[in-house]
C-alpha positions in Angstrom: 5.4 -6.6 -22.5 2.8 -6.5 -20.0 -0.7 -5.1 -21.2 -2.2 -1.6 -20.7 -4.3 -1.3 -18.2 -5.6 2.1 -20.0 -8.6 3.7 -18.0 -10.7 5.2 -20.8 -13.3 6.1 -17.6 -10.7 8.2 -16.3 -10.4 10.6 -19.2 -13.7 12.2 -18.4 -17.0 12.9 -19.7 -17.4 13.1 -23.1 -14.5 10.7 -24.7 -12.2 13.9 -24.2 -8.5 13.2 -24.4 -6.3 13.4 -21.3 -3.3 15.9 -21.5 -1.7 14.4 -18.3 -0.3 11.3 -18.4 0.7 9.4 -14.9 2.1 5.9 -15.1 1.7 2.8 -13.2 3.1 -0.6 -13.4 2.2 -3.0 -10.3 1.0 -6.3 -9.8 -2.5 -6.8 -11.1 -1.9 -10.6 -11.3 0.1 -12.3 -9.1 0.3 -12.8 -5.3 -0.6 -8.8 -4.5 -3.4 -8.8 -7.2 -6.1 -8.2 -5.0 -4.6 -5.2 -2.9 -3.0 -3.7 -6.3 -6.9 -3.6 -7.6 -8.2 -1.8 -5.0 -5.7 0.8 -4.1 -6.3 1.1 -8.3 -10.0 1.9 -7.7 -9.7 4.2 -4.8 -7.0 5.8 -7.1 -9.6 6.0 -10.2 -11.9 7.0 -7.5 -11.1 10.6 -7.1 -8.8 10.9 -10.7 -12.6 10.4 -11.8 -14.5 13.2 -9.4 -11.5 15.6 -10.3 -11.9 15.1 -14.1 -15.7 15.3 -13.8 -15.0 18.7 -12.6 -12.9 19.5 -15.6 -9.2 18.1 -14.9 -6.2 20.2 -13.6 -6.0 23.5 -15.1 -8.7 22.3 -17.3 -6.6 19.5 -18.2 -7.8 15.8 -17.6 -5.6 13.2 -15.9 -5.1 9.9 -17.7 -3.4 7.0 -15.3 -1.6 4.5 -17.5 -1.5 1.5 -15.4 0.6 -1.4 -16.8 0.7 -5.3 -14.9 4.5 -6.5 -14.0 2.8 -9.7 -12.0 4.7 -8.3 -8.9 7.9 -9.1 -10.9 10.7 -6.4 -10.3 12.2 -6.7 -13.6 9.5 -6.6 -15.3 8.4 -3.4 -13.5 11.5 -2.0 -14.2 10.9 -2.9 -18.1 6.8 -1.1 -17.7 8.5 1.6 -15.7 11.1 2.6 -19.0 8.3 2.0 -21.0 6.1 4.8 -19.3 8.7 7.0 -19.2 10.2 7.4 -22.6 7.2 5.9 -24.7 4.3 7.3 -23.0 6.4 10.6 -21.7 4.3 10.5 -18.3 4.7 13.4 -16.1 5.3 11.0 -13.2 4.9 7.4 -12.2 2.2 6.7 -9.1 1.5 3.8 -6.6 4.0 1.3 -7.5 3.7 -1.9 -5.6 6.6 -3.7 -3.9 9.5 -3.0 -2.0 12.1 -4.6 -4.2 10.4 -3.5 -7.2 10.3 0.4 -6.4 14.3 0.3 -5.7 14.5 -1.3 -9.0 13.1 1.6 -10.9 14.3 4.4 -8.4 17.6 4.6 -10.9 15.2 5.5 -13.6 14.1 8.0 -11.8 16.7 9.4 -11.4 18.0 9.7 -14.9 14.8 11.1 -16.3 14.1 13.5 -13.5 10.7 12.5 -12.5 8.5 12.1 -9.3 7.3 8.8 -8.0 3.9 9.6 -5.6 2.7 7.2 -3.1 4.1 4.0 -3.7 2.2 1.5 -2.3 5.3 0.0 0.4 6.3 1.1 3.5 9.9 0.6 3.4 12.4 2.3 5.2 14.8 2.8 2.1 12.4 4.9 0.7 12.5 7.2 3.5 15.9 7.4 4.8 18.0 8.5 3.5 15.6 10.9 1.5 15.2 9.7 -2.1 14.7 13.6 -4.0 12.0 11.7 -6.7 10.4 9.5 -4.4 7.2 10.8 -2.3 5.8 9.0 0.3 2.3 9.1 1.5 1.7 6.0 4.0 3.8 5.0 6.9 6.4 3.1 6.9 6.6 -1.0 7.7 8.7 -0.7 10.4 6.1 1.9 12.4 3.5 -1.3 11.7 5.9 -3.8 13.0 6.8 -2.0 16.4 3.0 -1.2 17.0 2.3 -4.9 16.4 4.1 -6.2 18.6 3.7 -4.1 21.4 -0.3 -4.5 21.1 0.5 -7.9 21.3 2.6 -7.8 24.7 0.3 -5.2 26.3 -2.6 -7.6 25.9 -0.9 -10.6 27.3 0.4 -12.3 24.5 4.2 -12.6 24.6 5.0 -15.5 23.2 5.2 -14.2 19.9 6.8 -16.1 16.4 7.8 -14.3 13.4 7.4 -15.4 10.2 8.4 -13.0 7.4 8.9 -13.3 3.3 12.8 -13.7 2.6 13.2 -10.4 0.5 13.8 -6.7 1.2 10.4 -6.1 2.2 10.6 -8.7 4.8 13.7 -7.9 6.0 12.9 -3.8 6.3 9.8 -4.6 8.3 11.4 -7.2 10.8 13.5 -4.1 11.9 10.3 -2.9 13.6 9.1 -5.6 15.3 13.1 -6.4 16.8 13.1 -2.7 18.0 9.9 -3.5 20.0 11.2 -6.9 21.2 14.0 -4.9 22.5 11.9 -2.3 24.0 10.0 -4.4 25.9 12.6 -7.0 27.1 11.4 -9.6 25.1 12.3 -12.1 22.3 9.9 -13.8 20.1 9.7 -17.7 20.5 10.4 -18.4 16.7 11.6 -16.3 14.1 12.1 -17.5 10.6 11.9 -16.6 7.3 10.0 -18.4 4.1 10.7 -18.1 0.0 9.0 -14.8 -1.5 8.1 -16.7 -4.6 7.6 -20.7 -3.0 6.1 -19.9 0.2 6.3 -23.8 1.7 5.1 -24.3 5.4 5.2 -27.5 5.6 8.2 -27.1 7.8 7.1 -23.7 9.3 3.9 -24.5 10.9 4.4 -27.2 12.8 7.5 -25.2 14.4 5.3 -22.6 15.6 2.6 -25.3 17.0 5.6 -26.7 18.9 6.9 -23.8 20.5 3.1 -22.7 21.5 3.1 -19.3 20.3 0.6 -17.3 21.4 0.7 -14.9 18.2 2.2 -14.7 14.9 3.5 -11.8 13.0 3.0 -12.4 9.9 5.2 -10.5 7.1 4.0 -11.4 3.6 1.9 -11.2 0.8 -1.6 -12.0 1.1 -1.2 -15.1 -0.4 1.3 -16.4 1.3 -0.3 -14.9 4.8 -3.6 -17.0 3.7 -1.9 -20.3 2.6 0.4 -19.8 6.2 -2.4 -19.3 8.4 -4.2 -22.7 6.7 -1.0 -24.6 7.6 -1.0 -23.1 11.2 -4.3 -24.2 11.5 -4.4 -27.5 10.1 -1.2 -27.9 12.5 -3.0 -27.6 15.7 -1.9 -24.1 16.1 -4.6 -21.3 17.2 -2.0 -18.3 17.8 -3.6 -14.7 16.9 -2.5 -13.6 13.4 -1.2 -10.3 13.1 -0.4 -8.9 9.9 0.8 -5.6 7.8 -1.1 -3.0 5.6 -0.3 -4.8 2.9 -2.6 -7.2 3.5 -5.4 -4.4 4.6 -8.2 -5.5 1.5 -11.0 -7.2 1.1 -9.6 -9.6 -1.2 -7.5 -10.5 1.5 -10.3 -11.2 3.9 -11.5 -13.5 1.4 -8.7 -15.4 0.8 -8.5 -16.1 4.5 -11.7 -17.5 4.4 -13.0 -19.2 7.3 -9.9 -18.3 8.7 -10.4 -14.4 8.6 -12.0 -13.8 11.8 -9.9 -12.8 14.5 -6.8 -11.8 12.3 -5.6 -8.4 12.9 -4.7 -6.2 10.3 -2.6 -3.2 10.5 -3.7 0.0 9.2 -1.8 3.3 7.9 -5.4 5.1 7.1 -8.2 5.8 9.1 -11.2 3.6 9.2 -13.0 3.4 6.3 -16.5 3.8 8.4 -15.7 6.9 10.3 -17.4 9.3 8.7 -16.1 12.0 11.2 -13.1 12.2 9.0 -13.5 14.5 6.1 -10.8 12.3 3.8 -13.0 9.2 4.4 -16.3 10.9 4.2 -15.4 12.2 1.0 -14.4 8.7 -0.3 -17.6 7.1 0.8 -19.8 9.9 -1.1 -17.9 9.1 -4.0 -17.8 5.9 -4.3 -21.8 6.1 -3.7 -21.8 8.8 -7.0 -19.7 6.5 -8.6 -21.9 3.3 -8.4 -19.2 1.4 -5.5 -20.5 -0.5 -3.2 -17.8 0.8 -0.4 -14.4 1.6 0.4 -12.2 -1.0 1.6 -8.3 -0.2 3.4 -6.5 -0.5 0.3 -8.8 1.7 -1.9 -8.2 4.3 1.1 -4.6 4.6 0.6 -5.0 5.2 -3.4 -7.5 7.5 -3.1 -5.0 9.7 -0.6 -2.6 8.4 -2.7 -4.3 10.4 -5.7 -5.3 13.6 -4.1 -1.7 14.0 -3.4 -0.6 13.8 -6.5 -3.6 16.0 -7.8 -3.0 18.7 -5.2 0.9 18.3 -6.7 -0.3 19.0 -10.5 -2.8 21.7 -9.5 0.7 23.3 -8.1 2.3 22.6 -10.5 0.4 25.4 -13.0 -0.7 24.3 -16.6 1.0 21.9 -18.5 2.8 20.8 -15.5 6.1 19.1 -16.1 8.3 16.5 -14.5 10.6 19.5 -12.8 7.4 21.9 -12.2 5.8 18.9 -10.4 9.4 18.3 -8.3 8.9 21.4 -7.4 5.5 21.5 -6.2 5.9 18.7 -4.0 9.1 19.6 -2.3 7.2 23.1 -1.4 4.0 21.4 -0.1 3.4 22.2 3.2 1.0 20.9 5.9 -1.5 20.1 2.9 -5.1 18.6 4.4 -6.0 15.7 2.8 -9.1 15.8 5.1 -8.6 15.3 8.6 -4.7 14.2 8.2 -1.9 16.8 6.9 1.1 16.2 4.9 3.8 18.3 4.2 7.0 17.6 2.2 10.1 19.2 2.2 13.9 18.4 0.5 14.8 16.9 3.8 11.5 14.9 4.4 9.2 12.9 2.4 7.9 10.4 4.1 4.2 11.5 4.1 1.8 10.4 6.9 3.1 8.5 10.2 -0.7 7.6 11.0 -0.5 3.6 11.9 -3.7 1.9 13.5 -4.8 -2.2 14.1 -8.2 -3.5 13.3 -9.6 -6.7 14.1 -11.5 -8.7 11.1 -14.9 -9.9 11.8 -16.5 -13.1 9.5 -18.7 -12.6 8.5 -18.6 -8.8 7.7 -21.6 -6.1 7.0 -22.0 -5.8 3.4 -19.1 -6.0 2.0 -15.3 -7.9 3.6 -12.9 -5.3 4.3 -11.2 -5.3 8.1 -13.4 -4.1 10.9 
């Protein structure tokens, strides 16, 4: 079984012990390592301010966090393991399309809320799962506003190159609605292994058919190791890619290849200040000894003030069906400049979607700009 990622710092001041349990399991190794990490530490980010100010109810959250190496059954084996061992109240930011429908059934037969996983798929939207709660947008917005930034500004000869699994799939809707929107078709569109990513083939195809752009629909990994291949084949199309890939571990595994990629964003810049959910984040991390806040630790620490706001509402000693509760009554809640709202007919969070261009090198730390 995977380890514990137990976050003692969480517990609070004091070595108190936490009386709310939330689990975790995502890929802290593996291909989404370094975009699990960070939406981790904007996640421990605020669990920590709101335990420094003496928990829930007086009650101090714990997050359990266990590493499935972006393996579905294994995150369906951490997932059990959380639930029925650990008897967490709920599970939070799960990582991975194919991976959260694996453990949906659990949730299902235990009755408990999953906040904010960290995917945009559609299937977790519609039709409304009554345990899932969304906070980003969905991959599908991302795709469509891709593509038609791309065509606006001149670039329509546009490949597709997209990971061979659900995620993949889910996301490419978006992009074909735009194609089809705008009377176009991209040059190329193909699809590569989720777990052997080879390009080999891949990138010379693109170079041939001169595409101006590529959306790229994968991990980070695979998005870095494909952009290499593009290059080394004589191809200079723009690289577009997903808020999956919105971290600065990303940036750094692009490398010298990082500038000019565009990255698309489901939470507002983490420099504008003028937002009150980002200014917040920024002080924090400054109290907390950070260095800054990158994309991905953006969307845990919304992520977590959901879920917060959800347990305060939940009363003392909040249960799974108290917490169900909660949420499904939530209603235009500010999470500091954005509002979500929740209902038994809707919970798919935020709709906010936004682009960013990366700049190498960057200020003082490598997130998008």
């Amino acid at each position: 079984m995977a380890g514990v990622l137990a976050l003692a710092g969480i517990a609070g001041a004091g070595g108190a012990t936490a009386q709310i349990l939330v689990g975790q399991t995502a890929g802290f190794t593996g291909t989404v390592a370094s975009g699990v990490n960070e939406t981790h530490a904007g996640a421990k980010l605020y669990f920590n301010a709101v335990n420094g100010r003496g928990g829930i109810h007086g009650q101090r959250i714990e997050l359990i966090s266990l590493d499935d190496h972006f393996d579905p059954n294994t995150a369906v084996a951490n997932a059990r393991r959380l639930i029925t061992e650990r008897k967490v109240v709920a599970l939070f930011l799960t990582r991975g399309t194919p991976h959260t429908e694996a453990i949906a059934p659990l949730l299902a037969e235990f009755k408990l809320p999953l906040v904010g996983p960290s995917t945009g798929a559609m299937v977790l939207h519609k039709p409304v799962n009554p345990y899932i709660f969304n906070v980003r947008a969905t991959y599908q917005s991302e795709a469509e506003r891709a593509v038609r930034h791309l065509v606006l500004t001149g670039l329509d000869r546009i490949a597709v190159l997209q990971t061979d699994d659900s995620f993949g799939n889910d996301a490419v809707v978006g992009a074909t609605r735009a194609f089809a929107l705008l009377g176009k078709q991209p040059v190329l569109h193909e699809k590569f292994n989720r777990e052997r990513p080879d390009f080999t083939t891949l990138a010379p195809k693109v170079a041939q058919w001169n595409a101006q752009a590529v959306l790229f629909i994968g991990s980070s990994t695979a998005v870095a190791d494909g952009t290499a291949a593009l290059r080394a084949a004589g191809s200079r199309a723009q690289i577009i890619t997903l808020s999956n890939n919105a971290s600065t571990g990303f940036v750094q595994q692009m490398g010298r290849h990082a500038a000019g990629t565009i990255v698309m964003q489901v939470f507002p810049y983490e420099r504008s200040l003028s937002m009150p959910v980002v200014k917040e984040a920024v002080e924090l991390a400054q109290t907390q000894g950070l260095k800054g806040i990158s994309p991905a630790m953006m969307e845990g620490f919304a992520a977590a003030r959901v879920l917060a706001e959800g347990l305060r509402r939940a009363g003392p000693r909040p249960t799974r069906d108290r917490l169900l509760t909660a949420l499904n009554n939530m209603r235009q809640f500010d999470l500091g400049g954005l509002q979500i709202s929740y209902s038994a007919n809707d919970h798919s969070g935020l709709d906010y979607v936004d682009l960013w261009l990366i700049h190498w090198p960057p200020h003082d730390d490598a997130s998008p700009r």
